[in-house]
DOBA-216741 format. One line per field, with one value per residue (C-alpha): x, y, z. Coordinates in steps of 0.25 Angstrom, whole numbers, padded with zeros to 4 digits. Layout:
east <- X, ...
north <- Y, ...
up <- Z, ...
***
This chain:
east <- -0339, -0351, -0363, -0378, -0383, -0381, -0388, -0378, -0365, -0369, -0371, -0356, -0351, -0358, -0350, -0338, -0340, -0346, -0331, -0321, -0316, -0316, -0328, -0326, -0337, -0332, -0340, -0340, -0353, -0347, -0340, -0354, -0361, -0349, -0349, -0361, -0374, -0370, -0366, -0378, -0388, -0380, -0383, -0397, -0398, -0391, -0402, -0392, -0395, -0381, -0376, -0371, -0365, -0353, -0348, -0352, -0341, -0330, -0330, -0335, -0332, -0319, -0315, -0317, -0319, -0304, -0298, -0303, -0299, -0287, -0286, -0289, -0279, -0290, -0284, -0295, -0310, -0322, -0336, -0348, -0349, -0351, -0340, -0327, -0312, -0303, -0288, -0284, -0269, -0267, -0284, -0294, -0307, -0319, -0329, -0343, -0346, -0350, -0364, -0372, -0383, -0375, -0363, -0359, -0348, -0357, -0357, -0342, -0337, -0331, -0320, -0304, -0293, -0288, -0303, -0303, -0289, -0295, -0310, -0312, -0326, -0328, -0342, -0340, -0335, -0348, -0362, -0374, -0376, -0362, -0360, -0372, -0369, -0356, -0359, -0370, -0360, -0349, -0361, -0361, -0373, -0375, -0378, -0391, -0393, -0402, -0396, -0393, -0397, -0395, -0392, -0388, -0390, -0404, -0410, -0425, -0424, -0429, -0416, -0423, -0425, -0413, -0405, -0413, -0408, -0394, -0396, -0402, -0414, -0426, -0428, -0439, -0449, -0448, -0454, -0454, -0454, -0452, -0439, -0447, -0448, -0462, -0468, -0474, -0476, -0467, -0456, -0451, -0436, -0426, -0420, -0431, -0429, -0419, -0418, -0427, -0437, -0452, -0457, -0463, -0463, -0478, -0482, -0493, -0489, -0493, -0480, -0472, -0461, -0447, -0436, -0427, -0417, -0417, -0413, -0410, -0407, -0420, -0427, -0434, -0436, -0437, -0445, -0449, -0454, -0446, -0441, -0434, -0425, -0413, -0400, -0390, -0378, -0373, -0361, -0352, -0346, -0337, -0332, -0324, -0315, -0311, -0308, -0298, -0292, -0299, -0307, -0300, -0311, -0324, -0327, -0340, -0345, -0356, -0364, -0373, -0380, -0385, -0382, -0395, -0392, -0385, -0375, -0377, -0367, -0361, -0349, -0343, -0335, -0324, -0328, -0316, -0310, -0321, -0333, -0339, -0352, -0359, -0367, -0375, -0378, -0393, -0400, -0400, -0413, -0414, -0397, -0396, -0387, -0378, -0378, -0367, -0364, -0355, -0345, -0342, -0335, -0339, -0339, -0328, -0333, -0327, -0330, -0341, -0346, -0359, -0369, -0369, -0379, -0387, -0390, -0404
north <- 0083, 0085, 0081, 0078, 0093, 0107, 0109, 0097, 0107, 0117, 0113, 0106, 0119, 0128, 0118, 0122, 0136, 0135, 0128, 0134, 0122, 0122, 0115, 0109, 0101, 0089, 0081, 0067, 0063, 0055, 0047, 0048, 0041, 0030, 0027, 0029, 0030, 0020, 0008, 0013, 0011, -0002, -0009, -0006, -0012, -0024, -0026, -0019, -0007, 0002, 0010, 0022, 0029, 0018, 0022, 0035, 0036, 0025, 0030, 0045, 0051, 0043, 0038, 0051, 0059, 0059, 0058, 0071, 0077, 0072, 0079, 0093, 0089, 0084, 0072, 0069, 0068, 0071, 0068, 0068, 0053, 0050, 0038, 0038, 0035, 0029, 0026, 0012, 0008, 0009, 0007, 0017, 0014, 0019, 0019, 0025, 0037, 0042, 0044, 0032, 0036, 0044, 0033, 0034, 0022, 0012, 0020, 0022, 0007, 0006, 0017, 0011, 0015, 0025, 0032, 0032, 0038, 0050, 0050, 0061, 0058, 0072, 0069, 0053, 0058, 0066, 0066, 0070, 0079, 0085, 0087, 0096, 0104, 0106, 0110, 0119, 0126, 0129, 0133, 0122, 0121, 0106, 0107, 0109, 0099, 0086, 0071, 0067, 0057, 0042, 0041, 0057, 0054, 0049, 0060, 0058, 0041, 0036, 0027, 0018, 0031, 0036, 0021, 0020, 0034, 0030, 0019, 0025, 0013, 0009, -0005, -0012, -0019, -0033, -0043, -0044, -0059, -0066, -0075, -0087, -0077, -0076, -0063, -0054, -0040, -0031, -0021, -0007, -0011, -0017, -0002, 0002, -0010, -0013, -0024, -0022, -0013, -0015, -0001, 0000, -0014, -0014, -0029, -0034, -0046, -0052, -0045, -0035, -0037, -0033, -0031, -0045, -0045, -0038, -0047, -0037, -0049, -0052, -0040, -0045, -0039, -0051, -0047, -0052, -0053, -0045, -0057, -0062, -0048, -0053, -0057, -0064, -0063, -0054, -0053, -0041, -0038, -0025, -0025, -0015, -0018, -0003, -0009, -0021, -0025, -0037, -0047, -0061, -0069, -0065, -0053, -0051, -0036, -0028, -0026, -0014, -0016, -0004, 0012, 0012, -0003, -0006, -0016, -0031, -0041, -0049, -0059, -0055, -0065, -0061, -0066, -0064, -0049, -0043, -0048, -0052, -0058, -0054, -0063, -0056, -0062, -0059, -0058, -0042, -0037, -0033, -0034, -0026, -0031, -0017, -0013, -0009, -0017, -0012, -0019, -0014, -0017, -0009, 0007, 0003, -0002, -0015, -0013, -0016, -0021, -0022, -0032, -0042, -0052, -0055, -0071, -0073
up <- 0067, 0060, 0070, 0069, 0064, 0065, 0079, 0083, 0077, 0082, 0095, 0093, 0089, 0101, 0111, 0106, 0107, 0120, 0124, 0117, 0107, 0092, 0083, 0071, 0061, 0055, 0044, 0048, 0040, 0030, 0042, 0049, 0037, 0034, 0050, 0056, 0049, 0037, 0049, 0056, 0043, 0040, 0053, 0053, 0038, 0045, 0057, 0068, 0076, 0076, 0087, 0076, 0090, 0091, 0077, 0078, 0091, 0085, 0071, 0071, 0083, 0089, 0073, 0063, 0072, 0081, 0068, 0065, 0078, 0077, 0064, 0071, 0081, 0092, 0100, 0106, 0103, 0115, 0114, 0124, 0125, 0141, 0142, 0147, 0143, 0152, 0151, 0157, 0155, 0140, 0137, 0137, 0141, 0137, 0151, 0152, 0154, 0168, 0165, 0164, 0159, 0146, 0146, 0129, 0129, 0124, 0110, 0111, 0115, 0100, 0104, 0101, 0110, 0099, 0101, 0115, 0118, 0110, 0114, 0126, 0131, 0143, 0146, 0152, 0165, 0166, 0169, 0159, 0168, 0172, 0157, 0154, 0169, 0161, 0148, 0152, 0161, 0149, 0140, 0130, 0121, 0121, 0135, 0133, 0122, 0122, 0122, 0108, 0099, 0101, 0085, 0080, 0066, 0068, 0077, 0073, 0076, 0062, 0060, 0050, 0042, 0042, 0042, 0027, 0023, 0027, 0021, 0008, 0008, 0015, 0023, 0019, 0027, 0032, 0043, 0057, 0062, 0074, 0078, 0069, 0057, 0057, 0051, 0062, 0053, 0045, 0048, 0042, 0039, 0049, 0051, 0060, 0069, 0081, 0091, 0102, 0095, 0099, 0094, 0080, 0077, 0071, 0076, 0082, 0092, 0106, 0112, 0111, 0098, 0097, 0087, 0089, 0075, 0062, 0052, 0038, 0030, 0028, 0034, 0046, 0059, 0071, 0084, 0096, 0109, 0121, 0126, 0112, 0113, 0123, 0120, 0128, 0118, 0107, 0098, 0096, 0084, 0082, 0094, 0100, 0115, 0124, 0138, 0130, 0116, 0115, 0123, 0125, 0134, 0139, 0146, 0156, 0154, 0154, 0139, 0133, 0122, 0118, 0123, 0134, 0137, 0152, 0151, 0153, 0159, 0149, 0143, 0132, 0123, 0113, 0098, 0091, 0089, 0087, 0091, 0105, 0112, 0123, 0132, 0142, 0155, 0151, 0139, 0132, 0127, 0112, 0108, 0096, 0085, 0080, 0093, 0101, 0115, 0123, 0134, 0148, 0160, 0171, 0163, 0152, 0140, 0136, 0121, 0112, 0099, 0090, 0092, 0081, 0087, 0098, 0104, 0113
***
């Protein structure tokens, strides 16, 4: 599979060598454009902040991906996500991985059964740590490499740029205002802005002010106060179940809303087949609509689903 750059191939194919197992570049930039950066340029035109890494996993590496190993007669595909699958009965379940501080299956909670039984992840058993002993030991080149990028495709950080380039336009400016709609200054397009935000806001008030909601349809940025970012409910859409086919009644579980996020007790309630709300027992600070949030009972991840809206 065709990766982020040369360095990144090379790097790919110096691995190889150094374990004795074939390499092959495969072109999946069309598939990479169609299902990652065109959803992930979309959703910010839409006021949302995508998690590109979730339809990276389901539709990249565990979608086109195994079909192409299983076209070079691989059955199975491994990659260095630190999580875990575990068997149970006739259900696999995807668990964290071992290492808390690198656990990867919040991006990989939109995984199918059909995925799993041919997902091979060796790294979950092991710590950070163990896995660099490891490699340095067998000589591997990668060994000595730094983390990677939270987003590969945008390594220098400037999403609003490259969201307009995607996109092929420029995202005008508009208005901040407060919850009443009162004009407090100008933004520089609603791509540069998230939920939460404070930094590089530009205006002058008593208090410190934070992205609250980004409405596109009429180009306006609401902030507020600290205090105005929690939210004690939000709806999931796209959902996505591992640990069961569907939820009949509600379920009391443990929530992350982001990847760095620890998870927060919480009801979840079935809205339909594909949709679900989240009430938390307290409210969540800055809930970000196109995020993922992620289900789990203990280390097995329930399921998860975008978030759709958010209720104070």
């Amino acid at each position: 599979m065709r990766l982020c750059g040369n360095e990144d191939a090379g790097d790919a194919r110096a691995v190889t060598e150094a374990l004795g197992i074939p390499f092959h570049i495969i072109d999946a930039e069309k598939h990479f454009q169609r299902h990652v950066i065109t959803p992930f340029a979309e959703a910010y035109r839409a006021g949302r902040t995508p998690n590109p890494c979730v339809d990276c996993n389901r539709l990249l590496k565990f979608g086109h991906f195994i079909r192409l190993a299983g076209e070079l007669g691989y059955p199975s595909v491994a990659t260095g996500h630190y999580a875990r699958v575990e068997r149970d009965g006739g259900r696999l379940w995807l668990k964290k991985g071992l290492d808390p501080s690198k656990d990867q299956s919040y991006v990989l909670y939109s995984l199918t059964q059909q995925q799993l039984a041919r997902a091979f992840f060796p790294l979950g058993g092991l710590m950070k740590s163990q896995v660099l002993e490891i490699a340095a030991e067998r000589g591997v080149p990668a060994a000595r490499k730094g983390e990677s990028q939270d987003i590969c495709f945008v390594p220098d950080g400037d999403y609003a740029g490259f969201i307009e380039r995607a996109a092929g336009e420029a995202f005008p400016s508009g208005r901040f205002v407060d919850a009443n709609g009162n004009t407090l200054g100008e933004h520089r397009g609603i791509v540069r802005y998230t939920v939460g935000q404070r930094r590089g806001l530009g205006l002058a008030h008593s208090e410190p002010l934070y992205v609250k909601e980004i409405h596109p349809e009429d180009n306006t940025v609401v902030v507020g106060t600290a205090d105005t970012l929690f939210s004690r409910t939000l709806t999931l859409q796209d959902v996505n179940l591992i640990a069961l086919d569907r939820l009949d009644a509600t379920l009391r579980a443990k929530v992350k809303i982001r990847y760095r996020h620890a998870e927060q007790p919480a009801v979840i309630t079935p809205l339909g087949s594909a949709a679900l709300r989240v009430d938390f027992d307290e409210p969540q600070r800055a809930v970000t609509p196109g995020q993922a949030a992620v289900i789990y009972d203990g280390d097995v991840v329930v399921g998860g689903g975008t978030i759709l809206e958010t209720k104070e």
